[in-house]
N, C-alpha and C positions, 0 to 999 in steps of 0.2 A: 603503874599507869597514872599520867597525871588527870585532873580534872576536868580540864580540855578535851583530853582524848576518852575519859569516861561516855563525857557527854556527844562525842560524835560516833562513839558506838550507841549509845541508845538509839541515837536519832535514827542509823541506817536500820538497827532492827526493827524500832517500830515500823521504819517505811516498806522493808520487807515483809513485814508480817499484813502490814494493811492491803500491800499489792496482791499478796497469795490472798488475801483474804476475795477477793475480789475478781481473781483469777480463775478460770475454770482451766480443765485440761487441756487444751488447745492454746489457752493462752491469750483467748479472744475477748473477754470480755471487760479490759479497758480500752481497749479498740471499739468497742459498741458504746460502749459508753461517751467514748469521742464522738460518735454517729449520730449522737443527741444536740452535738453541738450545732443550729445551723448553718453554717457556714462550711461544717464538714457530712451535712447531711447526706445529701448527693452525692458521694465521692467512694462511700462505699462499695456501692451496688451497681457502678459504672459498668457500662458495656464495653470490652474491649475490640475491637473489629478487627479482624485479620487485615492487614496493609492493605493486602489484592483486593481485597474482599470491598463489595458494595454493600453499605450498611443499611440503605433502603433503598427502595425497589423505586422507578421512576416515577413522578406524578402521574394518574391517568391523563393519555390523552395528549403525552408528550411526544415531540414531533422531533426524530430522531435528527441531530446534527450531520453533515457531510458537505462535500464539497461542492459548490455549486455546479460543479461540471463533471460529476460524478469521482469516485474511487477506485483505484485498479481491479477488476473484475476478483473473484476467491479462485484457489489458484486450479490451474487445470492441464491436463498433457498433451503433446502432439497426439497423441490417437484422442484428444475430445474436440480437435479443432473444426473436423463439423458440424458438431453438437453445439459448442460454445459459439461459432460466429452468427445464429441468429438472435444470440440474447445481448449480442455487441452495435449498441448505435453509435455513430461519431455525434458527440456531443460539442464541437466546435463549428462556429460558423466559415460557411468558408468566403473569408477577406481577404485583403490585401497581406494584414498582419501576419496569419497564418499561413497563408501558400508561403510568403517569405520566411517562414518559419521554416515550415516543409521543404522549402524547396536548400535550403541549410543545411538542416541533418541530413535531407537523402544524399546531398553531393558528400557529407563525413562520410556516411557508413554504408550507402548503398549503393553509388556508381561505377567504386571499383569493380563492382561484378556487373551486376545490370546497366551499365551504361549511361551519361549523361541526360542523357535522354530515354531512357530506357528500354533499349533495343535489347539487352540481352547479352553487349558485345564490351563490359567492361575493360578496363588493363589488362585486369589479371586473369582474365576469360582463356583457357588455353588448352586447346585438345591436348595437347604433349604432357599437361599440369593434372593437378590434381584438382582443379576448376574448369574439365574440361567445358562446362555449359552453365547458364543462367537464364530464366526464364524472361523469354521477353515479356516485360511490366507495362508497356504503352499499348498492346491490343492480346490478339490472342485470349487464352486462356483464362488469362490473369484481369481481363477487363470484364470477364462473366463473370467473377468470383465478389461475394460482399465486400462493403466494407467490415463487417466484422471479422469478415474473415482475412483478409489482410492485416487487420491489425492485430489478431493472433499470432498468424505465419512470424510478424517482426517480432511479436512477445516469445515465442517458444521455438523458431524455427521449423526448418524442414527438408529431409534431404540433407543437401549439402548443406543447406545454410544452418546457422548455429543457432541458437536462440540470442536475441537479442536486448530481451528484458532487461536482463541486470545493468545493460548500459543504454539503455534509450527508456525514457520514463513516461509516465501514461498517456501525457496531454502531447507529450513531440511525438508520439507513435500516432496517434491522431492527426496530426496535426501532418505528417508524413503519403498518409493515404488520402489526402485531400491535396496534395504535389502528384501524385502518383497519380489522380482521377483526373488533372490538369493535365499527364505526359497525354494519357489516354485519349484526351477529346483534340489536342491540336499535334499532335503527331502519328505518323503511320510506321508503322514496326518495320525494321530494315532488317530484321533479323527472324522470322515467323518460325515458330518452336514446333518442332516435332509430334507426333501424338503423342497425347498424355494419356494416364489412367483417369478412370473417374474422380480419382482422391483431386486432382488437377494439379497448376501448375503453380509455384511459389514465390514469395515474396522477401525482400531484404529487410534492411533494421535502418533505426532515427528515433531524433528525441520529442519533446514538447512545446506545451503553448500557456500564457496566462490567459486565469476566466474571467469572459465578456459578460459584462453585466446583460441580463435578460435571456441569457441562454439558457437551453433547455436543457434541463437535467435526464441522465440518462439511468439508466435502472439498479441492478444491484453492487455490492461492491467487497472488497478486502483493503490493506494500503500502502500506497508506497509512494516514490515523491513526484512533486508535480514541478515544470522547471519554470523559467518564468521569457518573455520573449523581450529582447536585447532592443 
């Protein structure tokens, strides 16, 4: 062994012999002794927070974020649709903007059954069909019932109709039953529905509206999108 290499085995054994020297079982203690460094002080004993996770709890007294015109209600079934429609306020005013909103989606999604005007007697309305009947929307039944409750029936359906949620979104469902309160005041139903049960009589589907500054915020909420008006 040449000289050279004498001296680069010294060197690694003293350096192994200093590191074991200095080493406890775990292995830990030139890692501590890094911890002295300050620069690496802190870095030890870091906290790690799970991703999900909130690693502190809110400021007191913080005032929880949402949408000025509330969030889609938390989620609920056709059998809570009496329950749910009086915790439902339409938080849209109703303008120019929005009945033209309203009156948009209801001609997409809801006059094929319930009728341009909402008599009850859409296209596709047909004793022979599997659509044999639709409630008339302009008086009747359907003009004693909330608006909460309307804008459930379009959220989940009922009866024949289907639910409507997954394709008409919070603020044009809104924004639908303020169309549908306009059929109600300037026309008379040509089509007068049958007796109902107490459950009453239902409603079609439509989309949304953007929020007017100063509007009133409506109560609780879950969430899903809001669309914006054209």
């Amino acid at each position: 062994m040449t000289s050279a290499n004498l001296a680069r085995a010294a060197a690694f054994t003293a350096a192994f012999t200093l590191s074991a020297a200095c080493t406890d079982w775990a292995g830990y203690d030139l890692d501590r002794a890094s911890g002295a460094v300050p620069a690496f002080s802190t870095m030890r004993n870091d906290v790690s927070p799970d991703p999900y996770q909130m690693p502190r709890e809110p400021v007191p007294g913080t005032v929880p974020a949402q949408h000025p015109l509330g969030d889609v209600p938390a989620p609920y079934t056709q059998s809570q649709l009496d329950s749910i429609a009086p915790t439902l306020a339409n938080p849209l005013p109703r303008n120019a903007q929005v009945l033209a909103r309203g009156q948009l989606q209801y001609e997409r999604n809801c006059a094929s059954c319930h009728g341009a005007n909402g008599n009850g007697q859409g296209p596709v309305i047909n004793a022979q069909t599997k659509f044999p009947y639709a409630p008339a929307l302009n008086a009747g039944p359907s003009q004693a019932r909330s608006d909460g409750y309307i804008y459930a029936v379009i959220d989940q359906g009922r009866g024949l109709m289907p639910p409507y949620g997954p394709r008409i979104t919070h603020l044009d469902r809104w924004a639908i039953v303020h169309y549908v309160r306009q059929l109600q005041g300037t026309l008379e139903t040509q089509n007068p529905p049958p007796a109902v049960s107490a459950v009453g009589a239902r409603v079609d589907s439509v989309p949304a509206v953007e929020p007017q500054p100063g509007a009133t915020q409506p109560g609780t909420v879950q969430s899903r999108p809001g669309s914006t008006v054209p």
